[in-house]
C-alpha positions as CSV (number, residue, x, y, z in Angstrom):
1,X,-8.2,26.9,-6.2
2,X,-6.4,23.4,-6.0
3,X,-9.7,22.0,-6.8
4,X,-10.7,24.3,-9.6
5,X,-7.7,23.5,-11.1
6,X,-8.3,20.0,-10.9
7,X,-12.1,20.1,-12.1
8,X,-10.5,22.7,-15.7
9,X,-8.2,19.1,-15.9
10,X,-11.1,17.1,-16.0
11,X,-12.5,18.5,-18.9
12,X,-13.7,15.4,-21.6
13,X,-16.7,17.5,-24.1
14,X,-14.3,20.2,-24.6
15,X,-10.8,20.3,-25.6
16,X,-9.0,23.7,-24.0
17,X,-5.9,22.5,-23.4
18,X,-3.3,24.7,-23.5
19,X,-5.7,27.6,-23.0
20,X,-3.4,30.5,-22.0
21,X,-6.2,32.0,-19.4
22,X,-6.7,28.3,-18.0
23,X,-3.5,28.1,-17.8
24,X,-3.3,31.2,-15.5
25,X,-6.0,29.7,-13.2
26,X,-4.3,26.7,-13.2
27,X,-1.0,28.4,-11.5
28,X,-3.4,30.3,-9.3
29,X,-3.3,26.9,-7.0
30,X,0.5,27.5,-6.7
31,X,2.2,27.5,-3.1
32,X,4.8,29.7,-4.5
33,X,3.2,33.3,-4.1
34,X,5.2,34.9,-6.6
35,X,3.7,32.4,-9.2
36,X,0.3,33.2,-7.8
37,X,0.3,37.0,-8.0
38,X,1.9,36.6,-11.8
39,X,-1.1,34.5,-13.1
40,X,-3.5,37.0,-11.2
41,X,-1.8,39.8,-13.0
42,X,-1.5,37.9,-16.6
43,X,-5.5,36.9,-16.4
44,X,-6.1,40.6,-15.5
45,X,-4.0,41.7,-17.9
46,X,-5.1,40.0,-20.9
47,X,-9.3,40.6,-20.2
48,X,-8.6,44.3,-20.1
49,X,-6.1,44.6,-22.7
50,X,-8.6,42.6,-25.1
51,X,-11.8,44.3,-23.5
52,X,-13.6,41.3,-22.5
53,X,-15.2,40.5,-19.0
54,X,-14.0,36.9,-17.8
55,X,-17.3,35.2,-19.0
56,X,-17.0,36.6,-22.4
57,X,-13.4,35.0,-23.0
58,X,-14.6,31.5,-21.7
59,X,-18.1,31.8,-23.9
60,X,-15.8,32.3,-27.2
61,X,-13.2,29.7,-25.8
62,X,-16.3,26.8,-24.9
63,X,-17.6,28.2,-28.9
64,X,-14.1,27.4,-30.8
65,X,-12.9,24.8,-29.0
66,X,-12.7,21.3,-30.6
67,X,-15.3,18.8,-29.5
68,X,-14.8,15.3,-31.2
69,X,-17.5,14.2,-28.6
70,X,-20.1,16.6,-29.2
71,X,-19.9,16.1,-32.8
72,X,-20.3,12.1,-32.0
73,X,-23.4,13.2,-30.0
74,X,-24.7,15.1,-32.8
75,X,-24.6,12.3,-34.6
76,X,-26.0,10.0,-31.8
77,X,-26.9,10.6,-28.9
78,X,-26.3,9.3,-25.7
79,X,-27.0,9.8,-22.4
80,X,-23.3,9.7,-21.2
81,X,-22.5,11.9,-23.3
82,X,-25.2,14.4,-22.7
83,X,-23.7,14.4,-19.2
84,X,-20.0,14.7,-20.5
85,X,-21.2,18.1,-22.3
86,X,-23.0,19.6,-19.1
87,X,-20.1,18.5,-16.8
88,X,-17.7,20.5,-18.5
89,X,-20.5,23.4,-18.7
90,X,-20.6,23.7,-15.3
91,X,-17.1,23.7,-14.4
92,X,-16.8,27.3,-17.0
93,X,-19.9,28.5,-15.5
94,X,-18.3,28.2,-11.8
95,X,-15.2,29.4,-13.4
96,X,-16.8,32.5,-14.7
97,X,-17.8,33.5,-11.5
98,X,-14.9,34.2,-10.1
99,X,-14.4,37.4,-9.1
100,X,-11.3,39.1,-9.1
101,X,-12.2,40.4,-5.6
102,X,-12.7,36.4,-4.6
103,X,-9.3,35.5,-6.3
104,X,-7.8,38.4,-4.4
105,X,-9.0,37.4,-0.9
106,X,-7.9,33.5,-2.0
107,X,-4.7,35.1,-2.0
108,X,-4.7,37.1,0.5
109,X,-6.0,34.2,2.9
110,X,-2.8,31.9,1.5
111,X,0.2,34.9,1.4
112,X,-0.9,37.3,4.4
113,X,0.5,40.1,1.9
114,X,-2.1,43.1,2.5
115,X,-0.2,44.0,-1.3
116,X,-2.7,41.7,-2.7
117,X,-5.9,44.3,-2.6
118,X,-4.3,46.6,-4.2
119,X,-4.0,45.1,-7.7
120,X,-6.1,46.3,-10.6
121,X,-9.4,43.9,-11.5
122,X,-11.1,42.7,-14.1
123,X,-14.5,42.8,-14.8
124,X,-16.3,39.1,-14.0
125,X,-19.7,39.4,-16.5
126,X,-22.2,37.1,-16.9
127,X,-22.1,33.7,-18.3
128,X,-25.5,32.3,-19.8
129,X,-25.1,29.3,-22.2
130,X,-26.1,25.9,-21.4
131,X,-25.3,22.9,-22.2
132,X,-28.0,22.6,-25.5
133,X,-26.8,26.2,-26.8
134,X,-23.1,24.6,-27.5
135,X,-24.9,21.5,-29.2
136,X,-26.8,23.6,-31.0
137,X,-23.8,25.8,-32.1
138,X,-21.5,23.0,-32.9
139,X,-24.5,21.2,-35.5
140,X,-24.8,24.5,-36.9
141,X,-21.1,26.3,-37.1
142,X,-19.1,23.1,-36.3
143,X,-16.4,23.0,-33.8
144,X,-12.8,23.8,-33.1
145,X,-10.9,26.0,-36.8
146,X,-14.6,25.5,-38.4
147,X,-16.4,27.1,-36.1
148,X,-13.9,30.0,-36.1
149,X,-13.2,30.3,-39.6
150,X,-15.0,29.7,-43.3
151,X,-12.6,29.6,-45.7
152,X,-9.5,27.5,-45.8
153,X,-6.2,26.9,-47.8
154,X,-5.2,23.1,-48.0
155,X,-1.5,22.8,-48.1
156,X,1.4,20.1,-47.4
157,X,-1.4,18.3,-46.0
158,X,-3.1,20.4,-43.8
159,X,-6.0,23.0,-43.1
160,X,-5.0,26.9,-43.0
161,X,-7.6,29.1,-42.0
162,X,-8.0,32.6,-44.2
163,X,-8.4,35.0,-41.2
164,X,-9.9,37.3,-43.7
165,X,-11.6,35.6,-47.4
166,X,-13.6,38.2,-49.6
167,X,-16.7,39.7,-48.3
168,X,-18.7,39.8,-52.0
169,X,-22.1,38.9,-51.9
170,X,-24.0,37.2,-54.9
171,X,-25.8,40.3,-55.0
172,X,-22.6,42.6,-56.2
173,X,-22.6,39.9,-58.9
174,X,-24.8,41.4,-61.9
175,X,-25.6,40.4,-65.7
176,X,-25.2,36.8,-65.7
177,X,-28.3,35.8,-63.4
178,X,-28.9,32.5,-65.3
179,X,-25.6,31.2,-65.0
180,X,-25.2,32.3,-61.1
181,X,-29.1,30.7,-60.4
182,X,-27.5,27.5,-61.6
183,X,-24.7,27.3,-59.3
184,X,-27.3,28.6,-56.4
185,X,-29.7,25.7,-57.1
186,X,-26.8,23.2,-57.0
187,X,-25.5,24.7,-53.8
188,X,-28.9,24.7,-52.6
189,X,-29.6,21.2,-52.7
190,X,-26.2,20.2,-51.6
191,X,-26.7,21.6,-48.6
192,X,-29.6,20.5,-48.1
193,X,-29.0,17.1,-48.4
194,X,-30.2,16.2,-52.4
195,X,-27.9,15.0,-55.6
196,X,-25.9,17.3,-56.2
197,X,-23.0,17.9,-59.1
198,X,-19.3,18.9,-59.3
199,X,-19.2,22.3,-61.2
200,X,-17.0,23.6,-63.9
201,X,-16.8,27.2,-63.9
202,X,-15.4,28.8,-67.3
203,X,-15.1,32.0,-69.1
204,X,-12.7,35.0,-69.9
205,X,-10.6,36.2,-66.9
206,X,-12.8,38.8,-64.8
207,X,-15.9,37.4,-65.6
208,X,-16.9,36.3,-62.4
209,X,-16.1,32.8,-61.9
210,X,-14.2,33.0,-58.4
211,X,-15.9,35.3,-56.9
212,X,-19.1,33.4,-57.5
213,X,-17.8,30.8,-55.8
214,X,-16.6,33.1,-52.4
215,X,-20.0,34.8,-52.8
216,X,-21.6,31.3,-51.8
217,X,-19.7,31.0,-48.3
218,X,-21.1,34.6,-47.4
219,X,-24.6,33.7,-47.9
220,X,-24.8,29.8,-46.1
221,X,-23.4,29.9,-42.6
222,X,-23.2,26.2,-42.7
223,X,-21.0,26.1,-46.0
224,X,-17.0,26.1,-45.7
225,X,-14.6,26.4,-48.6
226,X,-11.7,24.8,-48.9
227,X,-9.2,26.2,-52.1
228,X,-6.7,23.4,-53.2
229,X,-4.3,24.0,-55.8
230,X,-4.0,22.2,-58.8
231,X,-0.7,20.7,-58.1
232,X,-2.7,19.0,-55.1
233,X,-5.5,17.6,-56.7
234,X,-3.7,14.2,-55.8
235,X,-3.9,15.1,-52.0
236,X,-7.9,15.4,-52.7
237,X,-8.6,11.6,-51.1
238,X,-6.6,12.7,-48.2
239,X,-8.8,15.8,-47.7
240,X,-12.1,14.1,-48.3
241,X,-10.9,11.7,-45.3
242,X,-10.2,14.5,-43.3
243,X,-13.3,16.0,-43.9
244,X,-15.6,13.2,-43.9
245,X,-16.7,13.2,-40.2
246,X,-17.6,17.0,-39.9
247,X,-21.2,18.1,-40.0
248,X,-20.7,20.8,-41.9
249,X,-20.9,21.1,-45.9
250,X,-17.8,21.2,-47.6
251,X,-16.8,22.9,-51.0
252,X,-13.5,21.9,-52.8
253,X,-12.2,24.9,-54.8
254,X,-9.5,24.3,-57.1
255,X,-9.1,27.4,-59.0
256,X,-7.4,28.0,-62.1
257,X,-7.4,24.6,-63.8
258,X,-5.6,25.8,-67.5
């Protein structure tokens, strides 16, 4: 385990510090056994509280994790790099194949405490995903809170994800197709690369304005909305910078201008 631990340290593609599970195989390397048995027990604990198998939680943790350096490979790529990415893929692939029969005898062979077979398990699964499907993933979904979430809140200077932003489509939208088909077209060709404008949305209260606007992030998986408030437009520079170096396609909202 000592050197499992060391090779989850080693990590440069994917940033999972702090991981609480990691963390938990991490301790597993402990000479103390109480420490041991504890991070058995948490790892356990938390994949059958949650209903995952092992390989589930580190597919979704290797899928939201920040990756500065597969976004630089996105952008160029390089052989080292390339390596960097499938390194770290093979370490969580290994990792998800531990059993918690395997960890059990582990312990067992350190402690001597027949106590050990006893504990409950957790269910190892099977982990899949190479090295080209997080590559993939990250150019399309982006990594780290952008991959996780679409829709954000920019405040005292930083990002807050909306756990939850509205779920309309354009198509609950009705009688004022020519208006909506021209924000569609612009969004359209934003995305996809082409001159694009900044858009005024007015009209009576109700009429439609905002949700037109949350109705886009629902139907382009690569579009991300951040909503600044107008008391912030001076922050906007600040955002843009922030901003500026992620693959994905960014709308400013800043709603209620009057």
């Amino acid at each position: 385990m000592k050197e499992t631990a060391n090779k989850l340290k080693s990590l440069t593609a994917f940033d999972i510090s702090g991981d609480y599970i990691i963390a938990q195989f991490e301790k597993l390397a402990s000479d103390d056994e109480g420490t041991a048995i504890e991070a058995y027990s948490n790892i356990t604990s938390y994949l059958l509280t949650n209903d995952k198998t092992l390989a589930d939680y580190l597919r979704e943790l290797l899928t939201y994790a920040d990756s500065k350096l597969i976004e630089s490979y996105i952008k160029k790529e390089d052989q080292a790099k390339l390596y960097a990415i499938e390194y770290d893929v093979s370490v969580i692939k290994e990792l998800a194949k531990m059993s918690a029969h395997k960890l059990k005898d582990y312990l067992f062979q350190k402690f001597n405490d027949n106590f050990i077979f006893s504990l409950p398990e957790y269910v190892t699964g099977g982990f899949d995903c190479n090295a080209d499907y997080f590559i993939r993933h990250i150019s399309e979904n982006g990594s780290g809170i952008y991959a996780k979430y679409k829709a954000f809140v920019y405040e005292k200077g930083e990002l807050q994800p909306i756990e939850k932003p509205d779920a309309i489509r354009l198509s609950d939208l009705k009688k004022y197709e020519a208006q909506r088909k021209q924000i569609v077209d612009n969004t359209r060709a934003f995305i996809a690369g082409h001159p694009a404008d900044n858009a005024l949305l007015y009209g009576d209260r109700g009429t439609g304005k905002s949700s037109t606007v949350k109705a886009l992030l629902n139907e382009y998986s690569c579009l991300r909305i951040v909503q600044v408030d107008k008391k912030d437009v001076a922050c906007l520079p600040e955002l843009y910078k922030t901003l500026s170096e992620n693959p994905l396609k960014f709308i400013i909202f800043i709603d209620d201008l009057s």
